[in-house]
C-alpha positions, 0 to 999 in steps of 0.5 A: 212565299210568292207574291201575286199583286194586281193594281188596277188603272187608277188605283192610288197605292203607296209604296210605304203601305205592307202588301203580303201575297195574293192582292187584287186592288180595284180602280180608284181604291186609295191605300195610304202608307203604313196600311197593312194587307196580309193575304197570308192564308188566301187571296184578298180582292178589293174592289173599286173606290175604296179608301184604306187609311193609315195603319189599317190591317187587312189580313186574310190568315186562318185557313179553315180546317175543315176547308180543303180550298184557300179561304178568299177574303172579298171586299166590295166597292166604296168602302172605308177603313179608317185609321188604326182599324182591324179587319179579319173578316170572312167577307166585308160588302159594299158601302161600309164605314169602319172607324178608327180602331175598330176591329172585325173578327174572321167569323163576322161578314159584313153586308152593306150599308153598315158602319162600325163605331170607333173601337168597337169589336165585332167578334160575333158568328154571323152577318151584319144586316144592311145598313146596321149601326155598332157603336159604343162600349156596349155594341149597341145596334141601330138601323140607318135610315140610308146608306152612307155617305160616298166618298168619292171627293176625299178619294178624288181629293187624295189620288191628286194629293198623295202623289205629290208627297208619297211614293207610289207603286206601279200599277200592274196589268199583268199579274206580278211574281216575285219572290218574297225573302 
């Protein structure tokens, strides 16, 4: 397999994190060690300021049968992916809070503004309205009254601290081939 890895200026991305395939990764984006990105049945682009924390698993890998092109996974700007989650979905927007453990199945998409409580499992077929709430054992929903909150001071925060304590890989202006074994 042929590994295809764009980080852009400004991006914080840990050595110790798992990238497999086609990856782009947006300016300001932080992506601790342990993360796993798995672009196994398409590209995976990740846009600006999003935070992708310990064990989080980010992986693009059903190709559809009745699709002749490789499936794209996008993700927006701003986002978090808080320790231990799961994302397969077909597409995750901008603003979004996904908490610890929770998982989000290849056939939901994600619009803005949404958080997804901790350990809650969304394997439904459709797109999540804006500024949704899921939480609790029961998938309960609710809608918020405003989008939440930035993260830019935990990302500032990290992209001066993680360096002082983690490998980072080099940031790549020119699309990178290398052969994976």
């Amino acid at each position: 397999m042929t590994e295809l890895l764009k980080i852009a200026p400004g991006a914080i991305v840990c050595k110790e994190c798992d990238l497999v395939g086609d990856i782009t990764i947006g300016t300001k984006t932080v992506i601790h060690p342990k993360a796993k990105i798995l672009a196994e049945a398409g590209p995976i682009i990740i846009g600006d300021g999003n935070l992708i924390e310990e064990q989080t698993i980010i992986a693009n890998r059903l190709k559809s049968e009745t699709q002749d092109t490789l499936p794209v996974l996008v993700i927006g700007n701003n986002n978090v992916f808080e320790v231990d989650c799961h994302i397969e979905a077909a597409k995750i927007g901008d603003n979004n809070v996904i908490e610890s453990k929770a998982y989000i199945g290849r056939n939901t998409r994600l619009s803005n503004g949404c958080v997804i409580g901790a350990k809650v499992r969304v394997t439904t077929y459709e797109s999540i309205p804006e500024n949704t709430v899921i939480y609790g054992s029961d998938c309960a929903r609710r809608t918020l009254g405003e989008k939440p909150s930035a993260q830019a001071p935990q990302i500032e925060f990290l992209s001066k601290i993680l360096p002082n304590y983690h490998h980072l890989r080099k940031i790549v202006k020119k699309t990178e081939e290398k052969s994976v074994k």
